[in-house]
N, C-alpha and C positions, 0 to 999 in steps of 0.2 A: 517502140512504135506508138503505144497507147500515150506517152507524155507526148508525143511530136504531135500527135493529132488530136490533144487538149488546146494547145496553144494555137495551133490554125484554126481551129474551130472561133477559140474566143479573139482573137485578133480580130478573125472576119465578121464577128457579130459586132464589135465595136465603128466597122465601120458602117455599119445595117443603123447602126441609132441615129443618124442622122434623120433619117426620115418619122424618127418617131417621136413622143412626146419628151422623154427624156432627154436632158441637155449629153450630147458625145463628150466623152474627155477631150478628145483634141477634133479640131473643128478646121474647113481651110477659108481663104476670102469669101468663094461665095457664098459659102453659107452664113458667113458674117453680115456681108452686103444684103440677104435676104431678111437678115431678124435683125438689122439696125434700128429700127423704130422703134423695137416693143420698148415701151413703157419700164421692164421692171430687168432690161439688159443692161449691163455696165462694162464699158472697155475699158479696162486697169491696162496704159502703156507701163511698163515697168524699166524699160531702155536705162543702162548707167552708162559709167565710165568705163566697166569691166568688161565692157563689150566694142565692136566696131558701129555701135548703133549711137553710140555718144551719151549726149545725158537732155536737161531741161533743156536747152538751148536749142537741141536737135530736136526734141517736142514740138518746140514750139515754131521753128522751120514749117516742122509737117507731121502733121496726125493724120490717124484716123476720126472722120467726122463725130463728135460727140466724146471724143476720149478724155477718161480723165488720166492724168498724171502722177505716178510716184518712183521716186527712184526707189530700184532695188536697192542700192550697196548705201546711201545717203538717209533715210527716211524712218529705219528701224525696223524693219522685214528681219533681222539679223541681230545680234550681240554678243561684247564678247563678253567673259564671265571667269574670274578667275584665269585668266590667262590663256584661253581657249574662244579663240574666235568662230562666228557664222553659227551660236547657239540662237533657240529658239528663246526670246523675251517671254514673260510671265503675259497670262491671256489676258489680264487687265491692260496691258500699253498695245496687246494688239486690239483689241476691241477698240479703245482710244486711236488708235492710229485708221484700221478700216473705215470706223464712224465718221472719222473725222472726213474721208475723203466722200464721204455720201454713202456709202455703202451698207444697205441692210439687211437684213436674216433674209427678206424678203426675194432678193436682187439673184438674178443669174449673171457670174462676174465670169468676163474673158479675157483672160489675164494677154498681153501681148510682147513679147518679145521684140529683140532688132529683128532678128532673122540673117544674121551678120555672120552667125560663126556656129560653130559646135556648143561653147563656152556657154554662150550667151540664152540658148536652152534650159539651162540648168536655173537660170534668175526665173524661169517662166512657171518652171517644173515646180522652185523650191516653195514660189509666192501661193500657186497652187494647192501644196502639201500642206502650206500654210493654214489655206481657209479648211480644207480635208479636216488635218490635225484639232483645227476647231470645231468643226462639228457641221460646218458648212458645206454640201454638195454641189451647188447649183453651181457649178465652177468648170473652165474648159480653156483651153491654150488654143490662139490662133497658132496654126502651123504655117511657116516660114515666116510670122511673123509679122513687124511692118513694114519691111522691104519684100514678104511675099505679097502683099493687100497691094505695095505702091509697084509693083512689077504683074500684075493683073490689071492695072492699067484704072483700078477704082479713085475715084473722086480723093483728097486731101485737104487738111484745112489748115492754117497757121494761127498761131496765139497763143494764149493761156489756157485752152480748151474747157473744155465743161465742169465749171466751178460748182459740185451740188450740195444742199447746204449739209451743214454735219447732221448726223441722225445717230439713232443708239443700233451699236452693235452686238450682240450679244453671242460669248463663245461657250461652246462645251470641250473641254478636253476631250479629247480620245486616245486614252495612251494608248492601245494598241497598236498606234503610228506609230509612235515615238518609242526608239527602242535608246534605253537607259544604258550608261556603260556598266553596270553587275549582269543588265539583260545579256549584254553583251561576250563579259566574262562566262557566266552558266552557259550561254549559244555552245560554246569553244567543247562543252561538256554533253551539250542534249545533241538533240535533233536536228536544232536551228541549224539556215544554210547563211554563210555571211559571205556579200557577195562587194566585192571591194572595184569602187566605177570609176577608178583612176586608169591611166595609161598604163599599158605592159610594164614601160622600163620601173615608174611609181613601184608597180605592185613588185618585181624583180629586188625590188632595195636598188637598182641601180642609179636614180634620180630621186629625189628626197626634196619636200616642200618646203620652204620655212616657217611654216606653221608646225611639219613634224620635228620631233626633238631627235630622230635615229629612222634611219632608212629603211624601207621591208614594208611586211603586211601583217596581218592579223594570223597568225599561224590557222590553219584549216581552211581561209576563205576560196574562195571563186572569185577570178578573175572576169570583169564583163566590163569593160572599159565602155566608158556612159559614148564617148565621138563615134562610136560605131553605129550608133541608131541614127546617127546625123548624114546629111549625104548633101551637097551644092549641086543647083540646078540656076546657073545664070548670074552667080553672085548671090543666091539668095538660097538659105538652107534650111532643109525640113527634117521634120522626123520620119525615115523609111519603115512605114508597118512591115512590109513585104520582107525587112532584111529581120525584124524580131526573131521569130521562129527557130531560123539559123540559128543566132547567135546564142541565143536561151540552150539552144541544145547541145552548142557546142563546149557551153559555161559546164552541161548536166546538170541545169537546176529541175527539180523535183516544183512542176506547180505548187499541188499539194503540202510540202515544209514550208512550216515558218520561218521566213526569210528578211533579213536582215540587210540593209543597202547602206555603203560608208566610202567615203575617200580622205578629203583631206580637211574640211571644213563644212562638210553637209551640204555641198553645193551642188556638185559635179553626181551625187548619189541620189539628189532628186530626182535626175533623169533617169537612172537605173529604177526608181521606187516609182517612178510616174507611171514605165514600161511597160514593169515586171507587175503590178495593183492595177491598172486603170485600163490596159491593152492587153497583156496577155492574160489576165484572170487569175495573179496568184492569189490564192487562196490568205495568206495573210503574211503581209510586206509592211516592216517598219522601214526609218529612215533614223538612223544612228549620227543625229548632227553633232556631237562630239569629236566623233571620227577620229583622224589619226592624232589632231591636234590634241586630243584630250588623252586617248590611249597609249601614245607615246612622252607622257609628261612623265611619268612613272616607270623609273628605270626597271623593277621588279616584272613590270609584263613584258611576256615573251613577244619576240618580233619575228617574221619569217621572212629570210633571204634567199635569195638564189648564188650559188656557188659561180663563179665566173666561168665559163668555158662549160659547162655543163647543163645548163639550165634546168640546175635539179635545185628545189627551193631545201633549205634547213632552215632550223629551230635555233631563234640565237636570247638565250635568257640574258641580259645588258649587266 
């Protein structure tokens, strides 16, 4: 009882910052529409192809007024390395890439999604973690996105949107975000909870990505599949605070452990790490962008499946 009513507590406080000085993790249209002026606010559309929200072309259709533009999946938010896609680039090319779009230490960025799907969540979450991982705060996701902004019936603009000029970026690492695959290994040993934000069948071994090289999960994780947080309301989809709580308790994750968030390319685990750090108040939540794509290159690490007709997961060493 005393965990179920950590996580309501901090859920409900995170919707209370709206009114205060502090910028909220996740923000909805009108609270956008209210602080579109300030001077040192920035709307990072992040819309690709990997979504139903399309990419530059559908930018430039229709923004939000003053937006500026970057693809997620095109632009280097992402890389692969070694054979392992959706890693996080050295902080030098991300400084170089933020600066370059105008963005400074100074700026409160709101990062925006399509608002198109479950998926497409996770481009808003990862770009997010992104600035997080740097050392950057002042950061917050429209929720539902910009088909929740153009389904509240708010103003749109068309073109090349708000070209600002380049300016200096400056990042601090925070590994504490970023949890290493040895972090990952010793987790399997300590305390840490690894919380794997793929779908059921993913985490079962029944479905298998092409990014992973063998089907299963991370032997010991928690299952909390990241589309649960996500709910459609008219075509256009948000992140459900109200369903958090639930789902956290039904994972049995421990606020309190150091918890570790992973799927298949550190994408889909953003929204698990966004949730579980930024809404319900864990106490300390990496983002494992390795994930299975890296953990499963090496046949010597164990995998965990579930037995057909049993739903009892085993230990399968490759």
């Amino acid at each position: 009882m005393s965990r179920l009513l950590a996580v309501v507590l901090l859920v409900a406080s995170s919707l209370a910052w709206a009114d205060g000085d502090k910028t909220p993790p996740l923000v909805d249209a009108s609270w956008l529409e209210a602080h579109l002026e300030r001077d040192n606010l920035v709307v990072l559309d992040v819309r690709s192809g990997i979504d139903n929200g399309g990419d530059r072309s559908s930018f430039q259709n229709a923004h939000i007024p003053g937006a500026v533009y970057s693809s997620y999946t095109g632009d280097g938010w992402r890389e692969s390395r070694d054979g392992v896609r959706g890693l996080l680039p050295p902080v030098a090319s991300m400084e170089r890439l933020i600066g370059s779009l105008g963005i400074s230490n100074d700026d409160t960025v709101v990062v925006v999604p399509a608002g198109t799907g479950a998926t497409d969540f996770g481009s808003a979450a990862r770009v997010y973690w992104t600035f997080r991982v740097l050392g950057h705060n002042e950061v917050t996701i429209l929720n539902g996105g910009f088909a929740g902004w153009k389904a509240a019936g708010y103003q749109v603009d068309s073109g090349e949107g708000n070209q600002r000029d380049v300016v200096q970026f400056e990042g601090t690492l925070q590994p504490e975000l970023l949890a290493t695959l040895e972090e990952v290994q010793e987790a399997r040993d300590s305390q840490a909870q690894l919380v794997d934000a793929r779908p059921s069948d993913y985490f079962r071994g029944e479905n298998q990505s092409p990014d992973a090289k063998a089907p299963g999960t991370i032997p010991g994780s928690r299952s909390l599949p990241h589309a649960g947080f996500l709910g459609e309301q008219n075509a256009v989809w948000y992140l459900n605070e109200e369903s958090i709580t639930a789902q956290v308790n039904q994972a049995e994750l421990n606020p309190g452990t150091r918890t570790i968030a992973f799927c298949n390319t550190g994408h889909w685990a953003a929204t698990d790490w966004f949730v579980l750090s930024e809404l319900a108040g864990f106490k300390e939540v990496a983002l494992y962008d390795g994930s299975m794509a890296e953990w499963s290159q090496d046949s010597s690490r164990p995998m965990q499946v579930a037995k057909k007709g049993l739903g009892k997961l085993l230990d399968l060493f490759n």
